[in-house]
C-alpha positions as CSV (number, residue, x, y, z in Angstrom):
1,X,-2.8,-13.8,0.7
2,X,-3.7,-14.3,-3.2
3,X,-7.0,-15.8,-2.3
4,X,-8.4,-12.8,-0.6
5,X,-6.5,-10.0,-1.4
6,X,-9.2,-7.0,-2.9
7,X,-7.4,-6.4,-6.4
8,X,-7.0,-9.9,-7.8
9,X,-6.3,-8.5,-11.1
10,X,-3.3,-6.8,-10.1
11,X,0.1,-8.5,-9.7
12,X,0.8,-9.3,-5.4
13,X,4.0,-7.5,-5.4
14,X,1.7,-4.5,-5.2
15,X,0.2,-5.4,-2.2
16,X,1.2,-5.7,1.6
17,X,0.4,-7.5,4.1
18,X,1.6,-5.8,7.9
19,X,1.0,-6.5,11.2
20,X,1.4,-3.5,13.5
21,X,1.4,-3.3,17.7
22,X,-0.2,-1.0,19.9
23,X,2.6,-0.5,22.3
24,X,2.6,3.2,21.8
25,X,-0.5,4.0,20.3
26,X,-2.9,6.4,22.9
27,X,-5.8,4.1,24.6
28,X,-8.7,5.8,22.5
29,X,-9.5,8.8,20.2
30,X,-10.7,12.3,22.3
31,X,-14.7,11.5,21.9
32,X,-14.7,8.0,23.1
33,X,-16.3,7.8,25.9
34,X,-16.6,5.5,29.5
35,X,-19.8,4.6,27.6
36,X,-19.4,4.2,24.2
37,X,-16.3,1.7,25.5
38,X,-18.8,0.0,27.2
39,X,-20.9,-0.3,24.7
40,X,-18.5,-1.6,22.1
41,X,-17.1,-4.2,24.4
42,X,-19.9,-6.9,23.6
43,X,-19.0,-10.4,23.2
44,X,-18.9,-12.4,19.7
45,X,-20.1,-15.9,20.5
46,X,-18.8,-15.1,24.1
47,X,-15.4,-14.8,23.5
48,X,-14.4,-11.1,24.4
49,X,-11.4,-8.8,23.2
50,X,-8.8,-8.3,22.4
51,X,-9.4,-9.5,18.9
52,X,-7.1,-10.6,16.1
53,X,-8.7,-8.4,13.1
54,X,-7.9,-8.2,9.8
55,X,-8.4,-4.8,7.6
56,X,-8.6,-3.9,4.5
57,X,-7.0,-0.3,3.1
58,X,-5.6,-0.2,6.2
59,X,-3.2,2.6,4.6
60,X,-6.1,5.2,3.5
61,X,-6.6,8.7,5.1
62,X,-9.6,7.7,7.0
63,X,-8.8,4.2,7.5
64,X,-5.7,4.5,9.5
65,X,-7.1,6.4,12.1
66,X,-9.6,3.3,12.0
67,X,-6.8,1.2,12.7
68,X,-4.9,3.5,15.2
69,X,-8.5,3.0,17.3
70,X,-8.8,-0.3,16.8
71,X,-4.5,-1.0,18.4
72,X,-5.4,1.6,21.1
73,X,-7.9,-0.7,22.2
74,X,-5.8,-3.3,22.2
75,X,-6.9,-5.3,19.5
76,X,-4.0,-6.9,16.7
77,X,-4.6,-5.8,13.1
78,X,-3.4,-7.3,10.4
79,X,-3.7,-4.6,7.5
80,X,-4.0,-5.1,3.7
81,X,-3.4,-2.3,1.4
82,X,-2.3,-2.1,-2.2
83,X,-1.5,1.9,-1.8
84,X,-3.2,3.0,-4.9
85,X,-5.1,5.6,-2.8
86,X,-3.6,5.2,0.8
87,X,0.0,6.3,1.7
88,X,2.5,4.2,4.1
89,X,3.2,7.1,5.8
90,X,-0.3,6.9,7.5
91,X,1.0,4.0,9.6
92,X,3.2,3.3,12.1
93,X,4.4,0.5,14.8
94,X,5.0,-2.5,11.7
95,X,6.1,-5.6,13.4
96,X,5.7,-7.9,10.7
97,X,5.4,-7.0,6.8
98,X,4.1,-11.1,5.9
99,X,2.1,-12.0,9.0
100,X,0.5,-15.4,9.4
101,X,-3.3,-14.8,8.6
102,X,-4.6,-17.4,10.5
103,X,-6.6,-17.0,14.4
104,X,-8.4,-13.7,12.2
105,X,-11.7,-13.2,14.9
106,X,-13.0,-9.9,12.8
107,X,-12.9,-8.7,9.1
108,X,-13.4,-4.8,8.2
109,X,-13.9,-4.3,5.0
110,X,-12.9,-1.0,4.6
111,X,-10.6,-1.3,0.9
112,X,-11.9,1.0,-1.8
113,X,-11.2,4.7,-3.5
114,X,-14.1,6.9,-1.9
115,X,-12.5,9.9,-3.9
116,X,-14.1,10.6,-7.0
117,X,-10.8,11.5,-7.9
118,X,-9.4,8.2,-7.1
119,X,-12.0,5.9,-7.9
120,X,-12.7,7.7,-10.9
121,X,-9.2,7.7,-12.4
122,X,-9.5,3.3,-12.4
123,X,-12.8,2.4,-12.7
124,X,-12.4,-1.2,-13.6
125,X,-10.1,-1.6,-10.7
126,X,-12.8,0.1,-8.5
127,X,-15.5,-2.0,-9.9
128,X,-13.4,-4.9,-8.9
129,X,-12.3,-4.0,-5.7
130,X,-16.2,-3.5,-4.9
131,X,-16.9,-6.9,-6.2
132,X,-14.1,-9.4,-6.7
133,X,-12.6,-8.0,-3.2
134,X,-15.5,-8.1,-1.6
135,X,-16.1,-11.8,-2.7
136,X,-12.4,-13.0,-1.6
137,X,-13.3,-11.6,2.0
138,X,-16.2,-13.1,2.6
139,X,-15.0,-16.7,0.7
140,X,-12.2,-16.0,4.1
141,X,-15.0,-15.3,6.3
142,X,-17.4,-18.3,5.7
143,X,-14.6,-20.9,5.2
144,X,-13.5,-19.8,8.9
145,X,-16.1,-18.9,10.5
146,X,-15.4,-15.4,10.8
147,X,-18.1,-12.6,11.5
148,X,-17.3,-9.5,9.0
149,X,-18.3,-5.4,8.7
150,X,-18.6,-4.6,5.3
151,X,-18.4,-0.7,4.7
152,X,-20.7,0.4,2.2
153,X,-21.3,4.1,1.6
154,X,-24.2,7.2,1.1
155,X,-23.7,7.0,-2.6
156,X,-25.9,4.2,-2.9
157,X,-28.3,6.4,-2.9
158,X,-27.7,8.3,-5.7
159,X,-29.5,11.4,-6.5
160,X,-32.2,11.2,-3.9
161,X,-36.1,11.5,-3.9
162,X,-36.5,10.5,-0.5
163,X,-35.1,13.0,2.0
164,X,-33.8,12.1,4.8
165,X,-32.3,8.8,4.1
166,X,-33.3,6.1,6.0
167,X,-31.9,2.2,5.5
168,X,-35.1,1.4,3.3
169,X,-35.2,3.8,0.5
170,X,-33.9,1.8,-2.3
171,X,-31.7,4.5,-4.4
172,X,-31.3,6.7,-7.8
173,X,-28.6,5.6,-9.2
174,X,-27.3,6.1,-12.7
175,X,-25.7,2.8,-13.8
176,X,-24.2,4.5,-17.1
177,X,-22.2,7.3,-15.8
178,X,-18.9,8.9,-14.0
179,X,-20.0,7.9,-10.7
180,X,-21.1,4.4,-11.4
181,X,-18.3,2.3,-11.1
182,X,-18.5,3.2,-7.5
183,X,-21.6,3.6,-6.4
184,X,-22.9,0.5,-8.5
185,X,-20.0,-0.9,-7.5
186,X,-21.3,-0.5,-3.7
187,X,-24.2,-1.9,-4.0
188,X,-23.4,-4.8,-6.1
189,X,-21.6,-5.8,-3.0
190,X,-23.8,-5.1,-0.8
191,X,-26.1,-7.6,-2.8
192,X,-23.5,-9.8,-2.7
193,X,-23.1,-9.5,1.3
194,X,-27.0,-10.5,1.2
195,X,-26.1,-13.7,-0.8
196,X,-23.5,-15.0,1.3
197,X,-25.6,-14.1,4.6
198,X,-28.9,-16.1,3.1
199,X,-26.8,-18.9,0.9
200,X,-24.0,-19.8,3.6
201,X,-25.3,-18.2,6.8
202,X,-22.0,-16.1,6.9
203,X,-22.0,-13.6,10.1
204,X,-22.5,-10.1,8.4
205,X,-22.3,-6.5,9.3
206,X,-23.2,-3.2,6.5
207,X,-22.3,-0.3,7.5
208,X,-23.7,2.4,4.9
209,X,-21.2,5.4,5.5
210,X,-21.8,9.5,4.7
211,X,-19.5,11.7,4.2
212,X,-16.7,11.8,6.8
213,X,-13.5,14.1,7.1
214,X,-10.5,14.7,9.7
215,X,-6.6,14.5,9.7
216,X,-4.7,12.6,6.8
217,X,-7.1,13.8,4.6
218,X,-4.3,15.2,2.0
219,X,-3.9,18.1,-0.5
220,X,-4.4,15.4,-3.3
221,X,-7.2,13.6,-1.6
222,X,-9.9,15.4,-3.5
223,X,-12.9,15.8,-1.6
224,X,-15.1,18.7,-0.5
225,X,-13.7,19.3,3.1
226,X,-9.9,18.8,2.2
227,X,-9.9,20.8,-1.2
228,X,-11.5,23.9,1.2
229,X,-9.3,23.8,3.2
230,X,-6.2,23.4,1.1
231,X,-7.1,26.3,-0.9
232,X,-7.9,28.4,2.0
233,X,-4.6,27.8,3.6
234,X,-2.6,28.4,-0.3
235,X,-4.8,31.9,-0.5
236,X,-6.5,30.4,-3.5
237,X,-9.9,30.6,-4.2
238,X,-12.7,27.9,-2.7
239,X,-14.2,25.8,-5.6
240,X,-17.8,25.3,-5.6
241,X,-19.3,23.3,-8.1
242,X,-22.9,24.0,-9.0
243,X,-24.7,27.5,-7.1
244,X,-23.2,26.0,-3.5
245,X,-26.7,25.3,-2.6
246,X,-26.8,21.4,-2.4
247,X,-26.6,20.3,0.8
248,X,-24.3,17.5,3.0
249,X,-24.1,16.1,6.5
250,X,-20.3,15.1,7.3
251,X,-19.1,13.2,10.5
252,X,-15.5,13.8,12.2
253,X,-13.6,10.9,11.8
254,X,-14.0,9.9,15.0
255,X,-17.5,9.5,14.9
256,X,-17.3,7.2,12.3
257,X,-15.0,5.0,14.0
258,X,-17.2,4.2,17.1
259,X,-19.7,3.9,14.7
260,X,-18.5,0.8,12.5
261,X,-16.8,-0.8,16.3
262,X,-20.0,-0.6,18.0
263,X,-21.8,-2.0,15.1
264,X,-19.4,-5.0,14.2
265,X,-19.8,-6.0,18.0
266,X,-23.3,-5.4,18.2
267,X,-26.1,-8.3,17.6
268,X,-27.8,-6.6,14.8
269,X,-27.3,-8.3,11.5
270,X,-30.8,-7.5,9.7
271,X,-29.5,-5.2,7.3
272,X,-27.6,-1.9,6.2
273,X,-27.5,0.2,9.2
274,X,-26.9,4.3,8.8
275,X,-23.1,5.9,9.9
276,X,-23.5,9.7,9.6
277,X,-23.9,13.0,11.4
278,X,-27.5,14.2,11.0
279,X,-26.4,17.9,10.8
280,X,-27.1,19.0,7.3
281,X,-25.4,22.2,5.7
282,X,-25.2,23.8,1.7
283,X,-22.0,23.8,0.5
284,X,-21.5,27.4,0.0
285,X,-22.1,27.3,3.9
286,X,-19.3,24.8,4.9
287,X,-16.7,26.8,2.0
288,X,-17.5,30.2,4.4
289,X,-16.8,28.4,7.8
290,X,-13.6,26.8,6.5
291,X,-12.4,30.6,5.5
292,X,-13.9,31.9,8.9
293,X,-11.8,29.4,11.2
294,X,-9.0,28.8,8.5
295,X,-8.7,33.1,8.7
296,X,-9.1,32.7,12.7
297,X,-6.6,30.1,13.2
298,X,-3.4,32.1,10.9
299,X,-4.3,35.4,10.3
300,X,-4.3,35.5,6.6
301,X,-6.9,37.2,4.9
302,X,-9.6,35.4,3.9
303,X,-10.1,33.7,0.8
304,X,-13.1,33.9,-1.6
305,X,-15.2,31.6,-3.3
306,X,-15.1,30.8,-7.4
307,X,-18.2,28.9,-8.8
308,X,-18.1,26.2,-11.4
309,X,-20.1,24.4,-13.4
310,X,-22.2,21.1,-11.6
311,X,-20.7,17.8,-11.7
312,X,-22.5,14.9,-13.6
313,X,-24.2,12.8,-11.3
314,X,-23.5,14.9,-8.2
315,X,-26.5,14.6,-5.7
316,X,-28.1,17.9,-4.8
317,X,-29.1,16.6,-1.0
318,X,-27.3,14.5,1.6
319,X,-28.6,14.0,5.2
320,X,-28.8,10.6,6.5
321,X,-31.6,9.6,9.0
322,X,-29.6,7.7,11.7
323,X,-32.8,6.2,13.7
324,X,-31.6,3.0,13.6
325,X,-28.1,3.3,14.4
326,X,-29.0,5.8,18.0
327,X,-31.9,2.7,18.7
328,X,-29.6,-0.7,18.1
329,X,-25.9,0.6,18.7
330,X,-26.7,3.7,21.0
331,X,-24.4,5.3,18.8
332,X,-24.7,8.8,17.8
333,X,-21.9,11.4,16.1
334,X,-20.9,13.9,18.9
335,X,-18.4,16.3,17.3
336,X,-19.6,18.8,15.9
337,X,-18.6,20.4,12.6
338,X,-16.8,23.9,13.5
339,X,-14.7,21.8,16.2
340,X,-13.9,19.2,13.3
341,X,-12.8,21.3,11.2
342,X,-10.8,22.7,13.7
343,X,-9.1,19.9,14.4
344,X,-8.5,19.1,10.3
345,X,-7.3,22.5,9.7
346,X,-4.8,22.1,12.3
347,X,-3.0,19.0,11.1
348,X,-3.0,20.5,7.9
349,X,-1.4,23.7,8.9
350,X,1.1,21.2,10.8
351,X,1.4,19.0,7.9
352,X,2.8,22.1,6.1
353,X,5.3,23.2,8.5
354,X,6.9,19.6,8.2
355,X,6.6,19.8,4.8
């Protein structure tokens, strides 16, 4: 485990290994369709599922729903999480806390902080984890032959001149900042992912994530869609920093899962390839539909909105242009954002009566 674990410079007892089952895990998530099954059920060098796949920050909000997909569609996963971010109460069905890691036929690369709140709060860790984590997986990938999805993320980037964005547009990035140890950190690995694909032929997939939201997403997980609600739900005031006028484009969760299975079975290998929803909206926007439904869905009155000063380095503009991923994966997001937040609102409101 020590020689490809994604935070070599912390001590192994904080990591786990765990191999879970998919006995009683539901066959797919509500959006996936006869098609989109069909689609994501390609062969790998002809040899079709179920796979043995490994996955990194397997324990993370976002993640675990990942992995509850990936055992519902009978796939074995091997998880690897250190739990600075992601919470052991996200998963479920553990048969095996040291499991053999050998017969591994997939890698997601999914470890990483994607809270500014996490990733800011450690950035040497972060930048590591980018980096040095990256590099154990994909030393583990081209000494076995294994193809790996590396998830890479919008904030490449950075502050953008080029609206939408498409896979091409190089980025804005300040190196020297708040944000850098993340979004540098991104696409150092990402460079990296290029090496090992050119130098040692290694079987590669990038997926370039946006902004994606949906249940386990926390009171202290820090981002826009999860601090909204949150507040709306205590009867606190929304927090929008800057006039509420920049814009994003989030997916549903489960989007972004068919997304990243359809491309690691697909053929395409070229490059970064575009996992978002299209649909772009202000912020101020998204804060009044999360106090419209949140008001809607308990009766409380509704909340209001505070304003506070921009965040350094915060891009103004988010929308990806997701061409590429409708023509080579015949993937596209399909919930839209009212019923999302829906559904996030209501595990939240659950999460509080268990509380």
């Amino acid at each position: 485990m020590t020689s490809f674990v994604f935070s070599p410079e912390k001590d192994c007892s904080t990591l786990m290994a765990f191999g879970l089952d998919s006995s009683t895990v539901p066959p797919s998530f509500s959006n996936s369709t006869p098609q989109a099954q069909d689609r994501a059920a390609g062969s790998m060098d002809n040899k079709k599922g179920p796979f043995k796949v490994l996955v990194t920050g397997a324990a993370g909000s976002l993640r675990s729903n990942f992995v509850d997909f990936l055992l519902g569609n009978g796939h074995t996963v091997i998880g690897l999480d250190n739990f600075q971010s992601g919470l052991s109460k996200n998963l479920h069905n553990i048969q095996d806390h040291l499991p053999e890691l050998e017969g591994i036929d997939q890698i997601y690369n999914l470890a990483c902080p994607a809270s500014p709140v996490h990733y800011q709060k450690d950035p040497v860790s972060t930048l590591n984890t980018c980096f040095l984590g990256t590099r154990n997986l994909l030393e583990l990938a081209r000494s076995r032959n294994i193809r790996i999805l590396h998830t890479s993320t919008s904030e490449v980037y950075g502050d953008l001149s080029v609206h939408p964005q498409l896979e091409h547009y190089w980025g804005n990035v300040n190196p020297f900042g708040p944000r850098a140890c993340y979004d540098e950190g991104k696409r150092a690995a990402e460079a990296l992912c290029y090496a090992y694909r050119e130098q040692h032929d290694v079987d590669i997939r990038i997926a370039r994530v946006f902004n994606t939201y949906g249940p386990r997403m926390g009171a202290s997980d820090g981002r826009v869609v999860s601090n909204f609600i949150v507040s709306a739900l205590a009867g606190e005031d929304l927090k929008i920093t800057g006039d509420g006028k920049a814009t994003r484009s989030s997916q549903y969760v489960t989007d972004c899962t068919q997304g990243l299975y359809a491309l690691m079975q697909s053929d395409y290998s070229k490059g970064p390839v575009n996992i978002g929803n299209d649909r772009e909206f202000t912020i101020q926007q998204l804060a009044e539909l999360v106090i419209g439904l949140v008001s809607q869905m308990t009766d409380r009155f509704k909340a209001s909105i505070a304003y506070l000063p921009p965040l350094v380095d915060d891009p103004t503009v988010r929308r990806p242009d997701i061409t590429l991923a409708r023509e080579v994966l015949c993937w596209g997001p399909v919930i839209r954002l009212e019923e999302g937040l829906r559904r996030t609102i209501e595990w939240h409101i659950n999460e509080r009566r268990s509380d």
